[in-house]
N, C-alpha and C positions, 0 to 999 in steps of 0.2 A: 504494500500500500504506500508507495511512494511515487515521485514523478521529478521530473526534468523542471529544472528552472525555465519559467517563464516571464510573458512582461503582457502586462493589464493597463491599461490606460497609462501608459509609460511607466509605471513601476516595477522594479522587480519584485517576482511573485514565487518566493520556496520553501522547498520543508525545512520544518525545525526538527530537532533533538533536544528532547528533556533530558538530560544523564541523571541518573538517583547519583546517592555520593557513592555508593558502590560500583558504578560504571566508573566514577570519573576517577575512583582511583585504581581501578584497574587497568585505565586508559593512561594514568600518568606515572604509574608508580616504574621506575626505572627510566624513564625519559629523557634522554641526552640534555634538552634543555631548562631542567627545572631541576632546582636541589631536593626537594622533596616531593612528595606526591600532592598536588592538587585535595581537597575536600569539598563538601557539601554536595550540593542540587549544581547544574550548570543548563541555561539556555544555551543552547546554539543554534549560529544562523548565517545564511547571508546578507550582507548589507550591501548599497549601493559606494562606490569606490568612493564617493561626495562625502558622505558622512564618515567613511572610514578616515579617509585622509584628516578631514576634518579634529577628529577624536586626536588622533594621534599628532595633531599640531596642538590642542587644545589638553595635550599631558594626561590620555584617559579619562576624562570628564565631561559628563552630558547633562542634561536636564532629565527626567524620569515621571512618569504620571501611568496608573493601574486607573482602567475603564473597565467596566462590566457593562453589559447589553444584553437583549432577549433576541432567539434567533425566529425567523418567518413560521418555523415550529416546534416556537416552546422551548428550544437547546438554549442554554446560558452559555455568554463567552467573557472572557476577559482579556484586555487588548493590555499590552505591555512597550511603553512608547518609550522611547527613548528621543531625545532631540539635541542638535547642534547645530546654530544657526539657523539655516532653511529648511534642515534636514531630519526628516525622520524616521527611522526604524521601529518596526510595527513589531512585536512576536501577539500570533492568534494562539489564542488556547482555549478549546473545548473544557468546559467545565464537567464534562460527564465522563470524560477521561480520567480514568483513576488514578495512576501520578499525578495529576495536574494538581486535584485536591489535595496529594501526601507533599509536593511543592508550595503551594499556598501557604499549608500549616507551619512548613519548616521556616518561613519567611518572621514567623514569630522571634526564631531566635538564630538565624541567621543574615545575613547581605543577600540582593539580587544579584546572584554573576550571572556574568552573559557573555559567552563567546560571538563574535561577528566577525565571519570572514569577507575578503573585499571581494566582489563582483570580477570575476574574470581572473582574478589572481589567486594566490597560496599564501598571503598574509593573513594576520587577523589581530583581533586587539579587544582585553578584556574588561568588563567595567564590570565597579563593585559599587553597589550604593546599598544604602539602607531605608527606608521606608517606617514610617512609625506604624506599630503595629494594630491600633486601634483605626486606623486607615484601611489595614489590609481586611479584618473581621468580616466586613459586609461580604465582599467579595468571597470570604473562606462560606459564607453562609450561603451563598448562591451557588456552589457546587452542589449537582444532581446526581448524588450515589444511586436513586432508584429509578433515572430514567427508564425508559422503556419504549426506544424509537427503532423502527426498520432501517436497516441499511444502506436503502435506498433513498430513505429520509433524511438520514442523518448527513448523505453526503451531497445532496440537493441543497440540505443547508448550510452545510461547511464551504460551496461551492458559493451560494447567497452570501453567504457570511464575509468570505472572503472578497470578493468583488464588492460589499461594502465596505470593508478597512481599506480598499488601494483608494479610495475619495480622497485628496486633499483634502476636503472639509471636515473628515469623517471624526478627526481626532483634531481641537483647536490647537495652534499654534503654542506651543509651551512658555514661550517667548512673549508678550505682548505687543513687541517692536518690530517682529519679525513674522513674516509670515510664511508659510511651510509653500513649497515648491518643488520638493524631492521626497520622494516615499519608497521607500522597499516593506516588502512585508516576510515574512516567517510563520510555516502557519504548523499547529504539532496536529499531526493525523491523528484520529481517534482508533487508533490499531485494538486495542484491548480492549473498547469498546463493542468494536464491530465484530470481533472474535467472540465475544462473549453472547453479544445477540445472535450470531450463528449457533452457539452450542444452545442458546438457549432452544432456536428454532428444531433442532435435530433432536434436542430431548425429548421435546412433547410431541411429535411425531410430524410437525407441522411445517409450514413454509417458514424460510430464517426471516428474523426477526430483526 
């Protein structure tokens, strides 16, 4: 359940990766370029080259704002922005995706990292921020542990979903002074969702779910 980067109303449009802290240190632990292993939750994604350059003249630091939304059927998302300048990077996250929720939670007593690698190249560049956590609660309360939507549904609206975060307008300018002009998006597939509505459909003898 993955796909090739795309571009939607001139943004770039690809899959994210949620790592648990048990991926990302399996992923970094003996790592030529790190003295120790990596921890925590990690977002990853692509961003467009604008923002990356950007970041990395601006010393790793961005502006940050958590949006939740209702999807065309009933699916809860929560948009993860990051901004620099004109620029912003979007991570979508289905709320009914099970990591998403055990991520949410961990933001209590952890930072947002976020990998973003540049458009077209093999660089990338990490940001750490934090968020007060009585900011983040609504959003932890908007995750749907007992959805129960068809497959077909769920990707009719991740597909809605998405094509509304690439709007310029979709998410205001983080800036007051500046207005957004450059958008990439990152979006996490709902894989362990859609697996799950499968088993469900094949348990009770019926069409997947």
């Amino acid at each position: 359940m993955n796909f090739e980067s795309i571009a939607i109303r001139g943004s770039l449009v690809s899959p994210a990766r949620l790592m648990s802290p048990s991926e990302v240190r399996a992923a970094t632990t003996n790592h030529p370029g790190l003295l120790r292993p990596l921890g925590g939750w990690y977002l990853c994604g692509d961003a467009s080259a604008r923002i990356v350059d950007a970041i990395v003249r601006n010393g790793g630091d961005a502006a940050i704002r958590l949006t939740g939304f209702v999807g065309p059927s009933g699916g809860h998302y929560v948009v993860l922005t990051h901004q620099l300048g004109s620029s912003q990077h979007r991570f979508l996250l289905p709320q009914y995706e099970p990591p998403v929720e055990l991520y949410l939670r961990s933001l209590e007593s952890q930072p947002i990292q976020v990998m973003l690698g540049r458009q077209g190249g093999d660089d990338s560049v990490v940001l750490h921020n934090r968020l007060p956590w009585p900011h983040i609660v609504p959003l932890v309360e908007m995750c749907q542990v007992q959805r129960c939507a068809s497959v077909a549904t769920t990707f009719d609206e991740m597909r809605a979903a998405t094509f509304a975060v690439t709007r310029l307008e979709r998410i205001p300018s983080l800036d007051g002074n500046v207005a957004v002009s450059d958008v990439s998006v990152s979006l996490v597939v709902p894989s362990e969702y859609c697996l799950q509505a499968i088993r469900r459909g094949v348990s009770t003898g019926g069409e997947p779910k």
